[in-house]
Backbone as CSV, one residue per row, in Angstrom:
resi,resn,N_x,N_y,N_z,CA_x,CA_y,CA_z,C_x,C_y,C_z
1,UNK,10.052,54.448,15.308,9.378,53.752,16.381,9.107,52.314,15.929
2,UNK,9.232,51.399,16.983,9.438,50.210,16.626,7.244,49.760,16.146
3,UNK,7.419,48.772,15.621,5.844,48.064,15.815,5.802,46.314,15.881
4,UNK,4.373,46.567,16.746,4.340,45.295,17.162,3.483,43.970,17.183
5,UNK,3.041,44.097,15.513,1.875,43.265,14.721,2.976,42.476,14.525
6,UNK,1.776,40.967,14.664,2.613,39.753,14.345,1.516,39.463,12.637
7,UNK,2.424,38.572,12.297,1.292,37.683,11.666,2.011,36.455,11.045
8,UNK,1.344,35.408,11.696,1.573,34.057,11.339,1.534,33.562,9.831
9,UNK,2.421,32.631,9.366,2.579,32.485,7.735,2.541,30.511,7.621
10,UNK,0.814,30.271,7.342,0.917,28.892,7.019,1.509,28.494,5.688
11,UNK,2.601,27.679,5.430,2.805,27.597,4.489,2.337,25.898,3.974
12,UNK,1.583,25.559,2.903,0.940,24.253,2.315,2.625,23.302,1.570
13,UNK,2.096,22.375,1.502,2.887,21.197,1.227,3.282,22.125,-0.307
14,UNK,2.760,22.606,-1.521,3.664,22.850,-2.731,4.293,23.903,-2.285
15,UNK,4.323,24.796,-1.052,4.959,25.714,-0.470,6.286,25.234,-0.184
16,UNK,6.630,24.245,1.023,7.257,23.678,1.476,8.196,22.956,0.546
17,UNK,7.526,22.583,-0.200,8.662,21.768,-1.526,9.391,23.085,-2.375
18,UNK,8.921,24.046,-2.597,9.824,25.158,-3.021,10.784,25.484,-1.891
19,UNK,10.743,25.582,-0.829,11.859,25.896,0.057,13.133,25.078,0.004
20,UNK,12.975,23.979,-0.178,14.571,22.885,-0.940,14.662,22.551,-2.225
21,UNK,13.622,22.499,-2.877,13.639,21.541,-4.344,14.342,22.418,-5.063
22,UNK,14.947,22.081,-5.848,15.856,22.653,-6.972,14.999,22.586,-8.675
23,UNK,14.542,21.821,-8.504,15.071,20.967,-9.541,13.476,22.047,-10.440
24,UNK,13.639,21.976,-12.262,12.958,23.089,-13.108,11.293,22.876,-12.274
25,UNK,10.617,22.004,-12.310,9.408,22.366,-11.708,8.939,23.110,-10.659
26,UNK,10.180,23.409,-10.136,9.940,24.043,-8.783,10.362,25.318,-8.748
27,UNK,10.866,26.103,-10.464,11.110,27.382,-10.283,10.321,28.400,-10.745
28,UNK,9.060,28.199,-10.990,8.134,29.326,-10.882,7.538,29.744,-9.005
29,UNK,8.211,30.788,-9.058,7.912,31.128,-7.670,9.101,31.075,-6.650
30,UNK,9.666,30.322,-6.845,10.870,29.517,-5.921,11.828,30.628,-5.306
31,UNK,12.119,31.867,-6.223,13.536,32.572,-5.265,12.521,33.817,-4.466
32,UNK,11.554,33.976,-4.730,10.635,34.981,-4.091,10.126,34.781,-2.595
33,UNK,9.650,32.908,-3.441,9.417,32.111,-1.469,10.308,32.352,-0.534
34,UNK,11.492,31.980,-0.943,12.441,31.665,-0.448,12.781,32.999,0.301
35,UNK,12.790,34.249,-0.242,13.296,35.049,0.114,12.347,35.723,1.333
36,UNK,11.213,35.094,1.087,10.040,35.684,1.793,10.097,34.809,3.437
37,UNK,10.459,33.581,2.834,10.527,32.277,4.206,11.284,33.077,4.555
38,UNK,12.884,32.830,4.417,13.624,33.386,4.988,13.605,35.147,6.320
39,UNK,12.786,35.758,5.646,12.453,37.166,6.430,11.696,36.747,7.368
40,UNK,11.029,35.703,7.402,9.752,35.334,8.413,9.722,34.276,9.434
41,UNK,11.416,33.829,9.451,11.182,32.574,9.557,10.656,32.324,11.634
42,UNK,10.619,33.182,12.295,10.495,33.545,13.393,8.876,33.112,13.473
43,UNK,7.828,33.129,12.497,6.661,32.918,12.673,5.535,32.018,11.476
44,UNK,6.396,30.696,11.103,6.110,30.100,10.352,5.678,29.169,11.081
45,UNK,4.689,27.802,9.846,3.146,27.318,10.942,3.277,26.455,9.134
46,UNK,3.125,25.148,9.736,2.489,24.170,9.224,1.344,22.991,9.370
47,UNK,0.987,22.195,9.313,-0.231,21.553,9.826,0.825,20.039,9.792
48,UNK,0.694,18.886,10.723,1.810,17.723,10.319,1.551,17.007,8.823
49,UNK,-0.230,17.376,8.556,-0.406,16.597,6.573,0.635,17.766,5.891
50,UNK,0.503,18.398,5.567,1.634,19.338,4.726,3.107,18.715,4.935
51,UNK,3.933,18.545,5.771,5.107,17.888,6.231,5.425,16.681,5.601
52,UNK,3.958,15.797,5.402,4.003,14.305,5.753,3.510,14.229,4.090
53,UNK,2.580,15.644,3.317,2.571,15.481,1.999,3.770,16.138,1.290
54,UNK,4.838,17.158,1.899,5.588,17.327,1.494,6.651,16.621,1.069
55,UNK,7.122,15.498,1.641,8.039,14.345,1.454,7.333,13.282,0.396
56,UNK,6.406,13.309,0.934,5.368,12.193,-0.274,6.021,13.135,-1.433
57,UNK,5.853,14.348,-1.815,6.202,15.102,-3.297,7.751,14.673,-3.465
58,UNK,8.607,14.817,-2.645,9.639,14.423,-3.280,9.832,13.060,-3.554
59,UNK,9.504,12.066,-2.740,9.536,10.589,-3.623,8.489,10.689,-4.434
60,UNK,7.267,11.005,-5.061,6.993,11.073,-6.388,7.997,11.848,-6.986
61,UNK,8.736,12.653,-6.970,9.251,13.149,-8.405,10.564,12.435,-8.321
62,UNK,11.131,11.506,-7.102,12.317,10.574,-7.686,11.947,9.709,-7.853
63,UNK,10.442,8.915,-7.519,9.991,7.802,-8.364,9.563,8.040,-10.183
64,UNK,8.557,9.299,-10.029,8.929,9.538,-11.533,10.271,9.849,-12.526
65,UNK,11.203,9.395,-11.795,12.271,10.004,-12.433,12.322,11.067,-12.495
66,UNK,12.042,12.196,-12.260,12.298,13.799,-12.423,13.651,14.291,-11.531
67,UNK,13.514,13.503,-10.830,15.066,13.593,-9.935,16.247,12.300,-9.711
68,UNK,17.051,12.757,-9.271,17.828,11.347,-9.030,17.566,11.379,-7.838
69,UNK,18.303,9.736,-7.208,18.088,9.262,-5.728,19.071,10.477,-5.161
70,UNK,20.167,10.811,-5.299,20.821,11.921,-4.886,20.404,13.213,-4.335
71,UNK,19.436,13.411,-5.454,18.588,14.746,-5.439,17.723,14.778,-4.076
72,UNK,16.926,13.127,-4.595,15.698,12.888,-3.585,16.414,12.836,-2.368
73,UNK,17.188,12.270,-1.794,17.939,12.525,-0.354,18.322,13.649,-0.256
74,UNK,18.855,14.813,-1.088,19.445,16.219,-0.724,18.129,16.665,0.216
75,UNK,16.959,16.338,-1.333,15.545,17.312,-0.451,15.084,16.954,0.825
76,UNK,15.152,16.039,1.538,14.574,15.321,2.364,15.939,15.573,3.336
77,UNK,17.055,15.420,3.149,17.760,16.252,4.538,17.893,17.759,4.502
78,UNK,17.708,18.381,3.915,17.183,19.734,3.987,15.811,19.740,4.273
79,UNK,15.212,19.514,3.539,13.694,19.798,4.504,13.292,19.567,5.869
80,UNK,14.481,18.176,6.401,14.238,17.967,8.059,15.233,18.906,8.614
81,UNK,16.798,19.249,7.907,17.281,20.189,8.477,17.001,21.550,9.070
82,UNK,16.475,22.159,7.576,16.709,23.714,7.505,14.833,24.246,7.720
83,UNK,14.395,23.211,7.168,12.825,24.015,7.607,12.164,23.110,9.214
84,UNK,11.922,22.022,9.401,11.807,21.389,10.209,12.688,21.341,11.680
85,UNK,13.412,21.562,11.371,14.571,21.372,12.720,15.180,22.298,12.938
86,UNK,14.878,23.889,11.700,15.399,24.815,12.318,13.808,26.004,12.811
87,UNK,12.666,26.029,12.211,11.336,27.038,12.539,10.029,26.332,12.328
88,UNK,10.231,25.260,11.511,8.630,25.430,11.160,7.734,24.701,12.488
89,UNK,6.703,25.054,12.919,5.779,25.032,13.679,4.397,23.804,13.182
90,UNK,3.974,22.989,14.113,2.723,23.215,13.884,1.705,23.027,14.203
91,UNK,0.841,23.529,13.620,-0.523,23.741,14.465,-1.556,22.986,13.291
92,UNK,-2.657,22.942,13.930,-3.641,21.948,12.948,-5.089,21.932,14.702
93,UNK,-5.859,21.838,14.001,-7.529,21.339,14.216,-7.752,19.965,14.728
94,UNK,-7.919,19.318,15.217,-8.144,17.945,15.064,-8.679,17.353,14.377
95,UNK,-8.397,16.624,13.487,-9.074,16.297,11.846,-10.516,15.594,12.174
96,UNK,-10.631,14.810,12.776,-11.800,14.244,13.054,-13.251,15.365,13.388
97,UNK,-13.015,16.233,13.962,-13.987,17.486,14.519,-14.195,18.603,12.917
98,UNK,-13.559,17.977,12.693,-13.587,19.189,11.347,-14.021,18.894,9.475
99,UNK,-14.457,17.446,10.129,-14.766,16.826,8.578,-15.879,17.299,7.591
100,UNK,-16.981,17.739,8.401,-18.090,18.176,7.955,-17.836,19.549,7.316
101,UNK,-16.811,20.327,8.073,-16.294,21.240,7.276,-15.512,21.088,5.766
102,UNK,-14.615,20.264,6.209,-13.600,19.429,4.952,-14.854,19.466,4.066
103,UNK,-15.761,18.621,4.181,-16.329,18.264,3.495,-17.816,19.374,2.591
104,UNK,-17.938,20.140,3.343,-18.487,21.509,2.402,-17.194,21.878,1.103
105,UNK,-16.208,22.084,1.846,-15.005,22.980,0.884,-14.830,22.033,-0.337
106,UNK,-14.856,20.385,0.153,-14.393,19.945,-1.327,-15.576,19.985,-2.047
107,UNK,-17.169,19.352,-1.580,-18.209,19.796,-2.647,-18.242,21.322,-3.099
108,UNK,-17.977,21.970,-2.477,-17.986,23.583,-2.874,-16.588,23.972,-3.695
109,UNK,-15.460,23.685,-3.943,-14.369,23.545,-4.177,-13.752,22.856,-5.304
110,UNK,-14.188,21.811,-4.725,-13.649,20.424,-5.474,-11.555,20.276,-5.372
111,UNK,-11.679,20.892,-4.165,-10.148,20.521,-3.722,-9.996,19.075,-3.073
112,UNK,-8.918,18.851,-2.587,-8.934,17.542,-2.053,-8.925,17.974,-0.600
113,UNK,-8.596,16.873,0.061,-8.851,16.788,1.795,-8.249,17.781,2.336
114,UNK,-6.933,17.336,1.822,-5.787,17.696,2.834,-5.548,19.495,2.589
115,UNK,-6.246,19.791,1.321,-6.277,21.319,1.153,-7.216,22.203,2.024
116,UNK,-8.598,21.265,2.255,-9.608,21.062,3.204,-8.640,21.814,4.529
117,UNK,-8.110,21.133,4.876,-7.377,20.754,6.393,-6.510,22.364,6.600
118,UNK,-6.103,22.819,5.315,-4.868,24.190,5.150,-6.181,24.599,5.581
119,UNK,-7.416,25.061,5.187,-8.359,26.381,5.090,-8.386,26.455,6.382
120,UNK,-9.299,25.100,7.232,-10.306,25.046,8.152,-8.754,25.571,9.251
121,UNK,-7.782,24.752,9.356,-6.624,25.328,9.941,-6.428,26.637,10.263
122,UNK,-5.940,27.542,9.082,-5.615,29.084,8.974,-7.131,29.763,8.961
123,UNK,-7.919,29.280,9.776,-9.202,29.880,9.651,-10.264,29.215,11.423
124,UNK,-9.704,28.367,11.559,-10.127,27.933,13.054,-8.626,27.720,14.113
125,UNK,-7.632,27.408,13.761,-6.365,27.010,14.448,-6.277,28.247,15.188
126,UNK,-5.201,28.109,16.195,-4.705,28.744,17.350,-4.323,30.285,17.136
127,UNK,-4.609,30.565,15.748,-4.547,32.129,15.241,-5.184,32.909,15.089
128,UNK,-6.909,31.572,14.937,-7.897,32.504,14.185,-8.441,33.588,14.769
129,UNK,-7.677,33.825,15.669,-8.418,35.827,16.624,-7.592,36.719,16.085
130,UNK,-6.920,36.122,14.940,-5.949,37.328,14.685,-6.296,37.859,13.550
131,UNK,-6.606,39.461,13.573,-7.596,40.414,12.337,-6.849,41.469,11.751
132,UNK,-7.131,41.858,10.565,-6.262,43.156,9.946,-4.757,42.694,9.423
133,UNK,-3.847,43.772,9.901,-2.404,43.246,9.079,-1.905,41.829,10.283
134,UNK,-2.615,41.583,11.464,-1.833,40.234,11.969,-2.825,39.312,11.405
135,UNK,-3.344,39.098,10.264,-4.594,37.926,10.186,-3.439,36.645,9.915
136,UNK,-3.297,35.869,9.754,-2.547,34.945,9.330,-2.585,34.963,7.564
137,UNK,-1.626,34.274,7.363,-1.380,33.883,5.817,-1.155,32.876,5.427
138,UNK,-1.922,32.206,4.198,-1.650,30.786,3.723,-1.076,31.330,2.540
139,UNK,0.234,30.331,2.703,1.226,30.543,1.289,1.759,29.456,0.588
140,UNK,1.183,29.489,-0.890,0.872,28.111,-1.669,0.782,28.581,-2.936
141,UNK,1.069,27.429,-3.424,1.567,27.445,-4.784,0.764,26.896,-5.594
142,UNK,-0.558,26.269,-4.860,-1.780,26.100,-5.662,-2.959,27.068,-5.680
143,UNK,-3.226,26.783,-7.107,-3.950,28.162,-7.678,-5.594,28.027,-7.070
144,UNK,-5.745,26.327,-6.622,-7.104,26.506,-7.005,-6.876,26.363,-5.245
145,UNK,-6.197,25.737,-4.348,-6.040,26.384,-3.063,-6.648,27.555,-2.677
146,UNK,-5.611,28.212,-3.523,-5.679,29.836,-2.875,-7.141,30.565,-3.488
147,UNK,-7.456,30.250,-4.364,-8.769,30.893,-4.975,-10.089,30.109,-3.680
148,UNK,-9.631,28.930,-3.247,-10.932,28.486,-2.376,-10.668,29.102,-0.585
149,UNK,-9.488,29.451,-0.692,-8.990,29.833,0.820,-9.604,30.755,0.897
150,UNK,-9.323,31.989,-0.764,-10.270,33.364,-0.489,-11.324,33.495,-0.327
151,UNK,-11.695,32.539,-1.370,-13.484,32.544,-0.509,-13.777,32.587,0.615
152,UNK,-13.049,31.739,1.099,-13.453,31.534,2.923,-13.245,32.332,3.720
153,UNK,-12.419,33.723,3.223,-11.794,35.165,3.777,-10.645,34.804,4.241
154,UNK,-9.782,33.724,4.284,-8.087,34.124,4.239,-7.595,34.864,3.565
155,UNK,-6.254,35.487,3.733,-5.465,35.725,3.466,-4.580,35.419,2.878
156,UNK,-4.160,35.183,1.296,-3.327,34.131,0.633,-2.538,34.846,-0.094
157,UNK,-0.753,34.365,0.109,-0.268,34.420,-1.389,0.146,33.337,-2.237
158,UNK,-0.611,33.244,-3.502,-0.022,32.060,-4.482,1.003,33.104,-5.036
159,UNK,2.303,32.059,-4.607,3.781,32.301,-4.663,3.927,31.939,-6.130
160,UNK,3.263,31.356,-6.780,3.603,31.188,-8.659,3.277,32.829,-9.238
161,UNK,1.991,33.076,-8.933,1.720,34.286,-9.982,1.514,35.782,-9.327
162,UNK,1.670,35.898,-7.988,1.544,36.870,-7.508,2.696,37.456,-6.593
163,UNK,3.056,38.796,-6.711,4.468,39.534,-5.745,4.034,39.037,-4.241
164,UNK,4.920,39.021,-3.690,5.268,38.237,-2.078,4.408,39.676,-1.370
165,UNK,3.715,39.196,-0.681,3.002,40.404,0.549,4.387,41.223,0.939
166,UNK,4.115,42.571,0.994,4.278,43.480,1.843,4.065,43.786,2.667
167,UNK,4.878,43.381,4.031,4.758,43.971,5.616,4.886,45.105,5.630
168,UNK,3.739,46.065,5.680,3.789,47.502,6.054,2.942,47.531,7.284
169,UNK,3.835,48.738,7.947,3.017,48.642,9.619,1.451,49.210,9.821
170,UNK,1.085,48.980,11.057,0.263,49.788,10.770,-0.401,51.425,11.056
171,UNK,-0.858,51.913,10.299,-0.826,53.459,10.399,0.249,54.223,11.210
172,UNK,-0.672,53.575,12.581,0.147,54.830,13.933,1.669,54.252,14.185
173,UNK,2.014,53.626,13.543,3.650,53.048,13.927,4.696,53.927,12.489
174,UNK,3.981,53.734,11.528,4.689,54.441,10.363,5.407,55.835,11.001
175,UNK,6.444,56.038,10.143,7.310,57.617,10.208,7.383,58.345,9.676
C-alpha cells in the first residue's frame, strides 16, 4: 500500500556546496548528500541567503586558491544548472520581522545571522504545521548549526558525522 507523508528537506549553504564541489574539503559527507538529494529531489527548500552564501563559498575557495578558475566556473554552472534550475525551492520568513528572533539564537548560540535565518525558516516558514515523520528537515554540514537547530526542536541531519535519515512510513502504511 502506497503512503502519503511528505516531508520537506531545507538544505543550508555548506549543504548546497556539497551537491557540486568536488574538490578534498568537500568530501566528508559528500557521496551520502548526494545520494540523499538526489532521492528527494521532488521536495527540496532553500532560503535565497543559502543560494547567495553558497556561491560566495565557491569564490572564496577560488580566491583562496583551493580551486582553479576552471573548477570555480564548473561549480557555479552546476549549481545554477542541476540544483537551481532543475528543484531547489525557496521559501524564507521575511528577514526584517524575524530579527529579534535572529537575534536570541546568536546570543544563545553564538551562530551567525544567516544560520539565524535556516532555524527561524525551518521552524516558522510555510512548513511549520508539519509534525511527526512530515516535520521538515534541515540538512547541513555545520556542526554547531545543527546542535542550535536541535535545540529549537528541528529536525536535523549533519551530513559530516551522522547516517542520512531514514524514510520509514508511518505505522498504518507499513506491510
Amino acid at each position: 500500500m502506497p503512503y502519503y507523508w511528505c516531508k520537506c528537506h531545507y538544505l543550508d549553504a555548506s549543504a548546497l556546496v556539497k551537491l557540486v564541489a568536488d574538490d578534498s574539503e568537500e568530501e566528508l559527507g559528500r557521496k551520502a548528500l548526494r545520494e540523499y538529494y538526489w532521492a528527494h529531489t521532488a521536495s527540496v527548500y532553500a532560503t535565497s541567503y543559502s543560494v547567495a552564501e553558497t556561491l560566495s563559498a565557491f569564490k572564496g575557495k577560488f580566491l583562496r586558491k583551493k580551486i582553479s578558475e576552471v573548477q570555480y566556473l564548473k561549480y557555479v554552472q552546476d549549481f545554477l544548472r542541476t540544483v537551481i534550475g532543475a528543484n531547489l525551492r525557496i521559501d524564507e520568513v521575511p528577514i526584517l520581522s524575524v530579527y529579534s528572533k535572529a537575534e536570541r539564537l546568536i546570543k544563545t548560540y553564538k551562530i551567525d545571522f544567516l544560520d539565524c535565518l535556516q532555524i527561524v525558516t525551518i521552524l516558522e516558514g510555510y512548513f511549520r504545521h508539519s509534525v511527526s515523520d512530515s516535520q521538515s528537515i534541515l540538512i547541513t554540514a555545520d556542526r554547531d548549526l545543527a546542535k542550535a537547530a536541535r535545540a529549537e526542536g528541528a529536525k536535523v541531519w549533519e551530513c559530516t558525522s551522522e547516517e542520512a535519515p531514514r524514510d520509514v512510513p508511518p505505522p498504518e502504511y507499513r506491510q
